[in-house]
N, C-alpha and C positions, 0 to 999 in steps of 0.2 A: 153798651158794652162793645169793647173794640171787637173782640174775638165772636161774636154775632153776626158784627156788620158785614167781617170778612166773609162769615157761612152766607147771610144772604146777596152778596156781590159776586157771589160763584159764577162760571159761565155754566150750561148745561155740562150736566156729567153724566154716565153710567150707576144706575140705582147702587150695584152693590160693590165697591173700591176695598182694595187690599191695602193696608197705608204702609209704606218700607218706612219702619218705624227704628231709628239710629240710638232715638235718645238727646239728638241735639234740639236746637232751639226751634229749626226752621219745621223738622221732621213733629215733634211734639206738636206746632202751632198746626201744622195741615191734622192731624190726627184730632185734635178739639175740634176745628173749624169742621172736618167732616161728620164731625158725630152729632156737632147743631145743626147740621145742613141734612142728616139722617140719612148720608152715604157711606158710612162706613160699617162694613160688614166685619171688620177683623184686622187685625196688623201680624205684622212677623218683624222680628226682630232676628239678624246675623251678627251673632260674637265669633268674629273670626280672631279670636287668643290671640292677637300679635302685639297685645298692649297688657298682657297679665293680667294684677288684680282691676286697672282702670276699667278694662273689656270687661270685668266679670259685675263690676259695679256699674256700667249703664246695662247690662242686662239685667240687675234686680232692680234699677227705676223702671224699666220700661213695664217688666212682671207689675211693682207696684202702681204704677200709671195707668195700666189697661183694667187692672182690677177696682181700683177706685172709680173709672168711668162705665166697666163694666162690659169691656170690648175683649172681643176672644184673642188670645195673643198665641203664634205660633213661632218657636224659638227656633232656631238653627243654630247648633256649636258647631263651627269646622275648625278644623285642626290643620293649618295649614302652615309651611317651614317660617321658620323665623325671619330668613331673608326675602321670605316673598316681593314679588313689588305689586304694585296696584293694578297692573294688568291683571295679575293671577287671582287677587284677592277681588277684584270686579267681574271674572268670572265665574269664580265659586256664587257670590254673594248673588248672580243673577240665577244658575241654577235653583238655587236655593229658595229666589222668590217663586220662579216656576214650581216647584212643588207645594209651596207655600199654597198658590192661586187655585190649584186643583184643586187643595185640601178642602178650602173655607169656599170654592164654588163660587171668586167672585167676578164678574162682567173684567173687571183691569187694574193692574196696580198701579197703583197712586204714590208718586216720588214727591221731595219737598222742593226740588228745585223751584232759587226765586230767582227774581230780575238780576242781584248781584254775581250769580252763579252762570246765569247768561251773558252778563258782560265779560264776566272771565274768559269764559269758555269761546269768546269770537275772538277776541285779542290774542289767549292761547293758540287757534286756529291760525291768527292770523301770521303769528312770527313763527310756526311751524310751517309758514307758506302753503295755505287750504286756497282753495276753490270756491267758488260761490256755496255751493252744498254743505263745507265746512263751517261758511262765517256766517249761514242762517242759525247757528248755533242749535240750542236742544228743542224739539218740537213739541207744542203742548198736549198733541196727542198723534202718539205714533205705535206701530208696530217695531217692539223690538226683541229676536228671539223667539220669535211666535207669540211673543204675547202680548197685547194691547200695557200702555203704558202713558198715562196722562200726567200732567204737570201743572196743577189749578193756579199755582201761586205766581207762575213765572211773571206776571204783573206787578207783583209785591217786591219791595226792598226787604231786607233783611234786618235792618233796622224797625221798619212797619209791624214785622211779626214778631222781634222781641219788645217792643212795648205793649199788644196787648196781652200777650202775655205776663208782662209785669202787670198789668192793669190786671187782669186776673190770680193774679197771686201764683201763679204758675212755672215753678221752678224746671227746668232742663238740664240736659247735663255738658260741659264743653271739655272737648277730643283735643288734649293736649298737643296731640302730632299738628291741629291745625297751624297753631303760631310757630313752625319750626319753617325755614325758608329754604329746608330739602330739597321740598317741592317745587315744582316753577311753579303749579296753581297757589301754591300760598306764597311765592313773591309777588306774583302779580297782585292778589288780596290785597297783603298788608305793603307794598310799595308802589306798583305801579298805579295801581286804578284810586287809592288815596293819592298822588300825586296830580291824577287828570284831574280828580272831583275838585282839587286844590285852583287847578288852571282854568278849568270851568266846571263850574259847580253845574249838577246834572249830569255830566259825562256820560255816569253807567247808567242811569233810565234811557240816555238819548243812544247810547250802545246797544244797549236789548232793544228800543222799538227798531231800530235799523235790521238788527237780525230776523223781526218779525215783518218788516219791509221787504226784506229779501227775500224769505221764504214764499212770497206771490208770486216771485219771478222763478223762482225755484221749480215750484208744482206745475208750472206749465213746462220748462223744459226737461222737466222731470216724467212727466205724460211723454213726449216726443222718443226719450233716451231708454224707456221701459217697452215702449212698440216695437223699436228696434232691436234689442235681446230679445226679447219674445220671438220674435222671428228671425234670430240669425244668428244665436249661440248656443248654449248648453252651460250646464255648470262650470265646465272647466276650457271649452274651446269658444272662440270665437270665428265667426267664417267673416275675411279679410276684405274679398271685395266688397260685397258693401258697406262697409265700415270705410272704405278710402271716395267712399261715392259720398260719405257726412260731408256738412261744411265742419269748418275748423272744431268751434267752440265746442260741437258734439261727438265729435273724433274723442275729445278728453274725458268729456264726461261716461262716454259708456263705457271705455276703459276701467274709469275708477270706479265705477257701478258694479260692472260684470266682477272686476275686485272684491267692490266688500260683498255683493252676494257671496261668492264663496267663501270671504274669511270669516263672517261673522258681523254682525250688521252692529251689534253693544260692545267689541273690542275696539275699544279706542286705539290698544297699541299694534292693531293692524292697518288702520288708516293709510294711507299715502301721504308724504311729505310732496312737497309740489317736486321737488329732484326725481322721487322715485314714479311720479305721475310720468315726469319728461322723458324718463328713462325706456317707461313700457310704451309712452310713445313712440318714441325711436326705433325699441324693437320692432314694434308695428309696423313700422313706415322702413323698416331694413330689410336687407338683403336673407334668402332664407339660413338658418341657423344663427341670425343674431338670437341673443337670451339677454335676460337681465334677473337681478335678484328680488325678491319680493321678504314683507315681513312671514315671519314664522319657517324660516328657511326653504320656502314657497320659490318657485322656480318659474319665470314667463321666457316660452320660445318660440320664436316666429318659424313655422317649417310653412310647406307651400301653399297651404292652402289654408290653411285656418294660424290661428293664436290659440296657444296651448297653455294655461295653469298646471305644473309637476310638481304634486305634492313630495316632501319629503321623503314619505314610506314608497318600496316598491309594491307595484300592485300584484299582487298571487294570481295565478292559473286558477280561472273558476271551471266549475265544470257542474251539468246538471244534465240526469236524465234525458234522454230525445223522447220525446212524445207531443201529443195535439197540447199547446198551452203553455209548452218550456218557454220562461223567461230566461233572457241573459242581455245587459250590458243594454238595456232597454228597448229590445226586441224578443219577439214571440215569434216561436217557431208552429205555423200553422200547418194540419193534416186535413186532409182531403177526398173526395174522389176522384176518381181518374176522368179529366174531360178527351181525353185520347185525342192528345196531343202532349209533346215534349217538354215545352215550357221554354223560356228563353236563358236558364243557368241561373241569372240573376234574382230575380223577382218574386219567381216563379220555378218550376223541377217536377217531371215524375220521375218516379223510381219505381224499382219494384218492390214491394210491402215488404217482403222477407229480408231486402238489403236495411231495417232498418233496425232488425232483431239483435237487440245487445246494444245500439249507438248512443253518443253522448252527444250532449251538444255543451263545445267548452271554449275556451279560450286558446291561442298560442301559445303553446313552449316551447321554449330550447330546441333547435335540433328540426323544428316540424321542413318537413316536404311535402308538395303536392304536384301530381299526376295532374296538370289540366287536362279536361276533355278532349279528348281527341289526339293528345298528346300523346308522342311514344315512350318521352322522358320523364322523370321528376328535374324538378326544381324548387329552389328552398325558398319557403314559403314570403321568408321577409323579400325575396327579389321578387315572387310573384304580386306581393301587393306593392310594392314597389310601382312595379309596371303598371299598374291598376291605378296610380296616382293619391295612393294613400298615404296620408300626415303619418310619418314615424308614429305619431303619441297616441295615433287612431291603432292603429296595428295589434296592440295590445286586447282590442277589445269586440273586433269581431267575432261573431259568432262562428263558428265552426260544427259544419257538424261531422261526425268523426267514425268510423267504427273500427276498433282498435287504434292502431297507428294511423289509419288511411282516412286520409282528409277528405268526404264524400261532396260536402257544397262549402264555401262561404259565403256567407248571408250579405247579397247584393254586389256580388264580386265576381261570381262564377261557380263552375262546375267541376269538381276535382276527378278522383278514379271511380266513376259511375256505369254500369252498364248503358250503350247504348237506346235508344225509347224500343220498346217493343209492345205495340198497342195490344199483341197476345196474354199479355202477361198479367197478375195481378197486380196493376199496379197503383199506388199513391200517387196524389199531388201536393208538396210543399211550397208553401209560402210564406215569407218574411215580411210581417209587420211590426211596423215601430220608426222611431228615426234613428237611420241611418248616417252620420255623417260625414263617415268616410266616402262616402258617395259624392262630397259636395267639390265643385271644380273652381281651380287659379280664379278663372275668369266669373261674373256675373251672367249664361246667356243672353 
């Protein structure tokens, strides 16, 4: 029995797999071949309505299919606009397995993606102009969205999984939108990659080992490109110097990395096209205030010291309580005893206990001033961190700590309208832990 042989040709998997169960050919065959293999804990099936009565008809095969093998089947109806495009409907459809996966408690979900789907998808990569990371195509087991996400079959043709399926009498259902040439993935299908199989037959098997070729050269420079974010960005900045101390080829790649961390790691249509890679290159390697645009109306600008992602939304004035333990902006505001000594403004501050009766500790708005230490005058706070060598996009997010209108410290910046040290006094010592990145300078010391 063909659909046996496939269960015991499995590579190792995770005992209990959630199968995203379509109703198609490729999706059914993985759903049987798991259940001989005695890894399937459960399927879910998403009708996302935008196909009417078709959509409501592969969700009663899929009811009936699970129930006849006796597999728990978790449904998702979304209701999503008529004009959606596949972006929008590939991120419903992923939330959707995320709850799915809690539900039924299984190890990872299990997609049907096979070898033809991998050919597509590098050739797709390729004339969107991808990077090496793009034309390794889909990996057989990856984290996506937080959730583990395997792919057993990516070996198999799609052809291989509809005959044992006919061998076993095993009917599927087919997504009429596939043979519409809307799409560029279903031009390439049904015109270009039948025309390579035409010029040389094998094409798409020898297209997916390629991608699975590539992907070796990938995870090593993939290791190299993840040490260096880990030590030198943040979600949304990256710090420049060492980034221009890369050689070339990894100049681009943490770029598009630091990228899809924060767009979303299963949106294809926030990707980089190789233009908008060159582009946030450029900004990088420009003068400060270059910018460039990014997907999702997503904003990159080169100010002096770091590289900056500006979300769409303004971000609000936070504000929370001062006391031992206040978080803000990924800093804690720590309390103390007095080592009777002053502190150096930055780092470190005493004060006196009672100046702290009523304070907040919040963020900039509109308008703010501050009294530096020592200082006879105010000045307005955006020229004081100014001077203090802080990225505009950082500005926003310093900690402050405030009592009323009066800006008392900023966290790793200085010391605002504080009384004098007076080791008479009752007094606190504060300290600011966390990272800091407005702290970080032009240059590398």
């Amino acid at each position: 029995m063909k659909l046996q042989a496939l269960a015991d040709a499995l590579a190792p998997l995770p005992d209990r797999l959630l199968v995203g169960l379509s109703g198609g050919a490729d999706s059914v065959a993985l759903l049987r071949i798991l259940t001989l293999a005695g890894k399937c804990c459960g399927a879910v099936h998403v009708n996302h309505g935008l196909r009417g009565d078709e959509s409501d008809g592969d969700e009663a095969f899929c009811r009936e299919l699970c129930k006849g093998l006796g597999i728990p089947l978790t449904v998702e109806r979304l209701r999503l606009p008529q004009d959606a495009g596949e972006g929008e409907a590939r991120e419903a459809r992923y939330r959707a397995f995320a709850r799915a996966l809690a539900e039924h408690g299984a190890d990872a979900l299990a997609l049907a993606h096979q070898r033809d789907d991998q050919a597509e998808t590098l050739l797709l990569h390729l004339m969107r102009g991808s990077g090496l990371q793009g034309l390794c195509g889909m990996a057989p087991d990856a984290v996506v969205n937080s959730m583990r996400v395997v792919r057993p079959l990516l070996d198999r043709s799609g052809e291989e999984l509809r005959d044992a399926l006919r061998e076993a009498g095993q009917a599927w259902r087919e997504d009429s939108t596939n043979g519409r040439d809307t799409f560029l993935r279903n031009s390439i299908r049904h015109r270009l990659l039948p025309e390579m199989e035409r010029l040389i037959p094998g094409a798409s098997r020898r297209i997916a080992e390629t991608a699975a070729g590539l992907r070796l050269d990938e995870a090593a420079l993939a290791e190299q490109t993840d040490a260096f974010l880990q030590a030198h960005t943040g979600m949304d900045w990256l710090h420049l110097a060492p980034w221009r101390a890369l050689p070339g080829a990894l100049r681009y790649r943490t770029l598009r990395r630091w990228w899809q961390r924060c767009a979303g790691e299963a949106m294809d249509e926030r990707n980089l096209t190789r233009q908008q890679t060159e582009d946030l290159v450029r900004t990088a390697s420009g003068a400060p205030g270059a910018a460039c645009n990014l997907p999702g109306m997503w904003q990159c600008r080169r100010e002096p010291v770091c590289l900056h992602l500006i979300p769409p939304e303004t971000r609000a004035v936070q504000q929370v309580p001062a006391c031992d333990g206040a978080a803000l902006c990924g800093v804690t505001l720590c309390l103390g005893p007095s080592q009777r000594a002053p502190g150096d403004e930055r780092s470190a501050q005493e004060v006196p206990a009672a100046l702290l009766t009523g304070a907040v500790l919040r963020t900039m708005q509109p308008g703010d001033v501050i009294r530096p230490f020592g200082s006879g005058h105010t000045r307005p706070l955006e020229e004081f961190m100014r001077g203090r060598g802080v990225d505009p996009s950082f500005r926003t997010r310093v900690p402050l700590l405030c009592r009323g209108e009066t800006i008392l410290l900023a966290a790793g910046l200085g010391a605002g309208d504080i009384p004098a040290f007076d080791e008479t006094e009752q007094n606190l010592r504060i300290t600011w832990n966390g990272v800091m990145p407005w702290l970080l300078k032009e240059e590398t010391p």
